[in-house]
N, C-alpha and C positions, 0 to 999 in steps of 0.2 A: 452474395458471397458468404459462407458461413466460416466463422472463425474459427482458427486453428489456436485453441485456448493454450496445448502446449506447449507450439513455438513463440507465443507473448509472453508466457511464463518466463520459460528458458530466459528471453529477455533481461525479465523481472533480476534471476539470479543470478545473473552476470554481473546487473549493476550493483550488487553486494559485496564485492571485490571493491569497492570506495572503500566502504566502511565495516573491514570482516567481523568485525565484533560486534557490532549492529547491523544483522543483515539484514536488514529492512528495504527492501527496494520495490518502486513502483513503475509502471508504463501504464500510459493512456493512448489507446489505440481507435481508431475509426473506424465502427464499427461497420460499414459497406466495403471500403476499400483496406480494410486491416494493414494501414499505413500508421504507423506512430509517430504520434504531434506531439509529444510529451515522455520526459522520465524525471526521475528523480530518484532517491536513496533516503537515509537517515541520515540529518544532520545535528541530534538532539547533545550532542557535544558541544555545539557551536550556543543552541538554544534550542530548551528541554520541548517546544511544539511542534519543531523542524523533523518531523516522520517522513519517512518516506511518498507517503500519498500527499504531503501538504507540500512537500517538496516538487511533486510532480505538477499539482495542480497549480503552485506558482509559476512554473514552470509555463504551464497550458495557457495561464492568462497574463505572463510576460509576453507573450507571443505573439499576441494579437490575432491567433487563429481565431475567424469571425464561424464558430459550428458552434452546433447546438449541443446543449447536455445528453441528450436522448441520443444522439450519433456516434458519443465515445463509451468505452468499455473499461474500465480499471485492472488493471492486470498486479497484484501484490504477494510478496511473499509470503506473507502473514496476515491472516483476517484483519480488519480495520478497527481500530483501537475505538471507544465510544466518540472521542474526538475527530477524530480521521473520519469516520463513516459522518457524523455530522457534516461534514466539511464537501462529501462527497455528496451529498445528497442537496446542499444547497446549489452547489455547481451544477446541478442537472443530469448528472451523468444517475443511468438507469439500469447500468450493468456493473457491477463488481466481481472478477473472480480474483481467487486464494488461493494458496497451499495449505498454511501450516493455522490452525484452527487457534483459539484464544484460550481455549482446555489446555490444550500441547504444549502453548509456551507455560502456562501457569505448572501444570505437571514437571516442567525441566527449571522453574525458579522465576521465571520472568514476569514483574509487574505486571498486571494486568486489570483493565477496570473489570469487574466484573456482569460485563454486557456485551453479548455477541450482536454481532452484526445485524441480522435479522432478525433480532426482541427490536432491535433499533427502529429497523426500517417498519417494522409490526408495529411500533406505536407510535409513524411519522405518517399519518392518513395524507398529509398533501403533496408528500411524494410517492413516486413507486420507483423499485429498485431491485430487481433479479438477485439474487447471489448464488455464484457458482463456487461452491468449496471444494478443494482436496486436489487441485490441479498441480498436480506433480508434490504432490504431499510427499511421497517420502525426500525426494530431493532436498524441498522444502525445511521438513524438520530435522535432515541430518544439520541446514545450516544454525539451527536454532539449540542442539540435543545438546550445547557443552555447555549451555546454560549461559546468562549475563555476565555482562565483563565485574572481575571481582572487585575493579577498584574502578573510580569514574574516570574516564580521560580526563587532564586536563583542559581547562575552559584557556582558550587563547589570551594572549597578553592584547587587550584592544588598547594600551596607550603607544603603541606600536605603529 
């Protein structure tokens, strides 16, 4: 079955309607049957390493789905932050596609390490990892072009 990178995008951006000020959203999808066994969003409001892809991958392994890294496809709004793609490549998964490039949000204000995806994967010899960029880009960086939220949400009341 060859995947329809679009329609898992689309996905992607739907689930940024959680959190429209960080639209960060991800799906992890299986790659023979292009069924999705995982999503997630940005929860970095809650707690500043809660991304979208770290979201989804908890997600993947709350679940107890018994597949392999090499089976699933990472679907994100946004290339994977130096964090994120580390996170992604210990979990095994071997495909990652993007929209909105790590240049683009830096260009529009937004934080950024400065480390794309593939320098990543280029200097992690023990894993291998595909990256497909620019899937439905412009969609993608219209959700990103108003720049970072000017002031932080508040962090919840946990004595609550």
């Amino acid at each position: 079955m060859k995947l329809d990178h679009e329609y898992h995008m689309r996905r992607a951006i739907a689930l940024t309607i959680k959190t429209p000020e960080l639209p960060f959203g991800a799906v992890i999808v299986h790659r023979d049957s292009g069924d999705t066994v995982a999503e997630g969003w940005n929860r970095s409001m809650i707690n500043p390493i809660w991304h979208g892809e770290i979201d989804a991958l908890n997600a993947l392994f709350r679940s107890g789905h018994q597949i392999e890294g090499s089976e699933l496809v990472l679907y994100t709004t946004a290339e994977p932050c130096s964090m994120c793609m580390s996170a992604i490549l210990w979990s095994g998964i071997q495909m990652v596609a993007f929209g909105t490039s790590i240049r683009f949000l830096q260009k529009c204000g937004w934080r950024q390490i400065d480390l794309l995806a593939d320098e990543l994967v280029s200097r992690s010899p023990a894993w291998k990892c595909a990256i497909v960029d620019g899937v439905l880009q412009d969609e993608c960086n219209a959700l990103f072009a108003v720049g970072p939220p000017r002031s932080k949400p508040p962090r919840p009341d946990s004595s609550k």
